[in-house]
N, C-alpha and C positions, 0 to 999 in steps of 0.2 A: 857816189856823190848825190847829193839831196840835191830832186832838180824841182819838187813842188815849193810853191809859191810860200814863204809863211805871216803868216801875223801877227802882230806884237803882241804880247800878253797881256798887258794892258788892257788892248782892243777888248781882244777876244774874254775878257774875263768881263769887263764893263756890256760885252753885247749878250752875253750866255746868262748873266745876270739878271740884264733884261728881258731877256726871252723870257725867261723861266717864272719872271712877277708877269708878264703880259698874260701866261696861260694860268696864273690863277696862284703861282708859288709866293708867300711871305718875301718881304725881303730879306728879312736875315735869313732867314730858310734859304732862298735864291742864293744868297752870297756863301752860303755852304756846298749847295751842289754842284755851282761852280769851277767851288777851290777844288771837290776833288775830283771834277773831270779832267781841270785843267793840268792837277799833279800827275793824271795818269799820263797826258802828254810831255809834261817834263819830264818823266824818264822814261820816255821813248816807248812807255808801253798803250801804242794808239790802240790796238785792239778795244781798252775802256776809255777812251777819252772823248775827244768831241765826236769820233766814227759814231759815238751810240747815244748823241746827244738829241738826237730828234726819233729817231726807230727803237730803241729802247727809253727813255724819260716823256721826249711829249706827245708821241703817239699815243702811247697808255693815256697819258692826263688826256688829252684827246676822246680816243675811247671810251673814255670812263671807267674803266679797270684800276687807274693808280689815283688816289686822291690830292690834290695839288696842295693843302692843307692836313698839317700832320698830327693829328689828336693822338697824344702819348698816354695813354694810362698805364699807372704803376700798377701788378696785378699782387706783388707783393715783395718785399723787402725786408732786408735784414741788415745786419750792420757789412757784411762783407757781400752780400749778394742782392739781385734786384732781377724781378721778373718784368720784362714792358711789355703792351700789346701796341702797336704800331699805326691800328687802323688801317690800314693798308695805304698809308700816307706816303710822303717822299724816304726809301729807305736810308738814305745817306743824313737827311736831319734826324731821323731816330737813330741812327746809325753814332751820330757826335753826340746825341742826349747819353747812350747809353757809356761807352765809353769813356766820357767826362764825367759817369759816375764809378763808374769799376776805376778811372785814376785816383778819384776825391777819397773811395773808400780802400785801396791799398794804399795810398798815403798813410794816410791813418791804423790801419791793422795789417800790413803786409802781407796782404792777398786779397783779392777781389773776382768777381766773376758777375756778369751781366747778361742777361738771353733776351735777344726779339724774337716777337711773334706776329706773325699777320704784317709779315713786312714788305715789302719789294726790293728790288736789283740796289744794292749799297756800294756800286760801284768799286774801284779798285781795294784789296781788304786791306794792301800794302799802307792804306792812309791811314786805318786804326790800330796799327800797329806802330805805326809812326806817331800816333800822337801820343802815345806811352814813352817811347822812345825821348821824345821830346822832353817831357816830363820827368826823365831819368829812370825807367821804369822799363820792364820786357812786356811787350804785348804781343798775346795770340790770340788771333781768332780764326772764323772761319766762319762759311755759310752754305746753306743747301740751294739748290736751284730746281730749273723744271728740268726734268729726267732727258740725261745725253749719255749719259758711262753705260755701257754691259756690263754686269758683271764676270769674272772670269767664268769659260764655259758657257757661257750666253752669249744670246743676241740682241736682247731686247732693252731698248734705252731704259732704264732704271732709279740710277743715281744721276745729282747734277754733276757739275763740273768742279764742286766742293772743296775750295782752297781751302790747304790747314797753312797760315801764313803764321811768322815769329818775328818778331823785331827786337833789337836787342843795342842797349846804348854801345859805345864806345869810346876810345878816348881817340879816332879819329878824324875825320870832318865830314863820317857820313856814319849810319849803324845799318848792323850787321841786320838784313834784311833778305828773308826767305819768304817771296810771293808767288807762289805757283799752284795751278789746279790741278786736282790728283787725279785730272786725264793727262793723257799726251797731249793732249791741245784741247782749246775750250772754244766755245759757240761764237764767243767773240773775234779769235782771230779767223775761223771760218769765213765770218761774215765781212770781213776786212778782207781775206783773198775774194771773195767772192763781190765787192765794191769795187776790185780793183783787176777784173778778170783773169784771178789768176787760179790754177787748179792748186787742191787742196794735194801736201804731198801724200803717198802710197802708204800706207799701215796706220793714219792716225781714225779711219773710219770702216766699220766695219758693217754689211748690208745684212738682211734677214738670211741670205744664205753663205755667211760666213765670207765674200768678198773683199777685196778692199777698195773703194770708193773714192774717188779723186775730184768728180763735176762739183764745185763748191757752191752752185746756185742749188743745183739738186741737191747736195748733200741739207741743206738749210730748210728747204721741205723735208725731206726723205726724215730728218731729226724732231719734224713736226708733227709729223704722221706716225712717228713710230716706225717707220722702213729701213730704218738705219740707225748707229748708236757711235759713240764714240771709242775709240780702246781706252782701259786704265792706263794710266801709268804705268810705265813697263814695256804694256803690248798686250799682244792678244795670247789667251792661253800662261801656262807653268815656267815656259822653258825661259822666260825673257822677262819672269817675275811678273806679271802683270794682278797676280793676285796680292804682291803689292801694293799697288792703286786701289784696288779694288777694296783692300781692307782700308787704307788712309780713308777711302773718299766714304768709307761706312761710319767711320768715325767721327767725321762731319756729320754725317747727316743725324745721326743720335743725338750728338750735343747740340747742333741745331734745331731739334723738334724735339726731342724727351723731355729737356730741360722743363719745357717752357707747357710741354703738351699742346704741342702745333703742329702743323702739318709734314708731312713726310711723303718722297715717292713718288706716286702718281697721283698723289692729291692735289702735287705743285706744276701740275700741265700749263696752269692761266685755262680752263676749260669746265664750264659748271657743266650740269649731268644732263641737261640739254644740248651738248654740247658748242654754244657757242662761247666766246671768250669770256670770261672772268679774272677777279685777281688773282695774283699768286699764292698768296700767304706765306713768305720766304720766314725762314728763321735764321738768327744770327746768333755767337755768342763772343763773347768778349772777355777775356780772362787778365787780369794786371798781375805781375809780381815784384812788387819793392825791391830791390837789392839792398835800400838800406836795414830791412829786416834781416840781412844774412851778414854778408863780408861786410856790407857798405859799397855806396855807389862807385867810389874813385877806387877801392881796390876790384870794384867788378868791372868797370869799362878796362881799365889796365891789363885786365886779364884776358877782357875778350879781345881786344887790341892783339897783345902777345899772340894771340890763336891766329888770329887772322892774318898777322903778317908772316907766320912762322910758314902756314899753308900756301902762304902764296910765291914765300922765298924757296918753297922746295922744288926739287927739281924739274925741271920742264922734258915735257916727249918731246923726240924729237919735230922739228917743224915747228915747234911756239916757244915762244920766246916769253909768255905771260900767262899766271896763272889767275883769274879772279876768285873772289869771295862775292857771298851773296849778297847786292845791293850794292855793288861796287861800277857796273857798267852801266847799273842808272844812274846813277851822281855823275861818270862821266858824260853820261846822254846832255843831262843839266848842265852841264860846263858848259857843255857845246851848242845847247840852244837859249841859254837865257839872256841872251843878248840877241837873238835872232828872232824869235817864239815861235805859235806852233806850225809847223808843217801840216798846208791843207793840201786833199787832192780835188780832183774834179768833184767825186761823186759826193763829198762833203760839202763845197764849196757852193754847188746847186744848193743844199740841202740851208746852209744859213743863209742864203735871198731868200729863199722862200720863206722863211718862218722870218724874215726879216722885212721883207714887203708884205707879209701876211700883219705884224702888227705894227707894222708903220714906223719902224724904228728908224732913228735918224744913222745910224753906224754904217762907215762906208768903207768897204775892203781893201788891201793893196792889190788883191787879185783883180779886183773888176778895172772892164775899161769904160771909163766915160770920161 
């Protein structure tokens, strides 16, 4: 049972909005990064959502590493494809520029593909697939990060946490949505057990001498220094397929930096060759596919509909009584909170007074007592 405190969405979209013009973000810019911290809370996936709204977005603007102003240049374009460079601005508004062009031009010629460069954190990838979806459309993408996977037979952090996500319409009242990072766990929800002092569990981190690592404060240094790395997907080693992962999460990172001829690796530490902080230079890519270039939109939601119910009416192991499909237990996360909105805990809770009495903002919480 949810025993943290939540706040209406409303609130919390009208004060995250604010935040983000006080440190220097556009407002419509503002009202984008927002929407998709806030969507990563509506389906329950807090790992991206307001947890990483001030340690990930305005610490950077802060530092001066992330630019709070997004100067988009097109580096070059074609009628189905488009190269962006980012500036190293807010990744989530380059993030909807590029996107709302890979939809505009699969509309038109039934396939598209868009790459960022010199970008930052784009937050959940589940929303750029979703706004394809929206549009009647599959969208994939995916993005590189600062180095957390070993590769199989290694130790050493390497690759990011590299979601290859699919979105896919349907004729149901949610689409078929595959959002995962091709680790067993990614930095994000680390750092959510580690806000909420819980240990990380056993095999999803592995140390320089092949350990497995559980202190989630240490393991969030340990990922910083290079003393620790995360497992692929899979697991560690052959026998549990982790060279699985390992391959997905390589194929991010190509289409993330080949494309675009960006950065890759240990280029994307956030650490210039002085070693003190810099930007990241993240790369994204974005691929749109029309259905109506093939079957047509109504004979392909129908179709994927039929899959999805067919999988989920076959038969149950024992002990469960229900199977789901991908994107299925975040719409019902959404049932269940959009009339309540988001669930904050302490170490968040702190975290918007401060940035809230830091620029004077009039917004007042149901959590505080006064």
């Amino acid at each position: 049972m949810e025993t943290r405190p939540y706040v209406p969405w409303e609130l919390m979209n009208s004060f995250l909005t604010a935040a983000f013009k006080g440190y220097g973000v556009p407002e419509g810019d503002a009202e984008i990064c927002a929407d998709v911290l806030l969507e990563s809370d509506r389906r329950g996936i807090e790992s991206h959502g307001c947890n990483r709204f001030k340690p990930i977005y305005i610490d950077r603007i802060v530092s001066g590493i992330q630019n709070p102003v997004t100067n988009i240049t097109v580096i070059k374009e074609t009628p189905t494809t488009a190269v962006l460079d980012a500036g190293d601005g807010m990744g989530m508004v380059a993030s909807h520029r590029a996107m709302e062009m890979a939809i505009e031009k699969a509309r038109a010629l039934g396939l598209a593909m868009v790459v960022v460069k010199n970008s930052t954190h784009y937050g959940i990838a589940g929303y750029w697939a979703t706004m394809a979806t929206k549009a009647g459309m599959i969208g994939i993408t995916g993005t590189n990060a600062r180095p957390s996977i070993a590769p199989t037979f290694g130790v050493e952090n390497m690759l990011g946490t590299n979601p290859l996500t699919v979105g896919m319409p349907t004729d149901e009242d949610f689409p078929f949505m595959l959002d995962c990072a091709t680790s067993i766990t990614q930095r994000g929800k680390i750092e959510y057990y580690a806000r909420n002092g819980e240990p990380t569990p056993a095999g999803m981190v592995i140390g320089r001498n092949g350990e497995a690592l559980t202190d989630s404060a240490e393991i969030l240094s340990d990922l910083t220094s290079g003393a620790a790395a995360l497992a692929p997907l899979g697991g560690i080693g052959e026998e549990l397929a982790g060279y699985k992962g390992y391959g997905y999460a390589t194929v991010v990172e190509i289409l993330s930096a080949a494309l675009s001829a960006g950065s890759f690796l240990k280029m994307l530490t956030g650490k210039t060759a002085e070693g003190k902080i810099g930007p990241y230079h993240l790369g994204h890519f974005f691929l749109v596919i029309n259905p109506e270039a093939f079957a047509g939109l109504d004979s392909f939601k129908k179709t994927c509909g039929d899959i999805l119910r067919e999988l989920r009416a076959s038969q149950k192991a024992p002990g469960h009584d229900r199977i789901y499909t991908a994107g299925e237990k975040e719409y019902l996360t959404w049932l269940e909170r959009k009339d309540k909105g988001v669930p904050v805990g302490p170490a968040v809770q702190k975290e918007l007074i401060e940035i809230r009495d830091t620029l004077g903002l009039p917004h007042i919480f149901p959590f505080e007592s006064r």
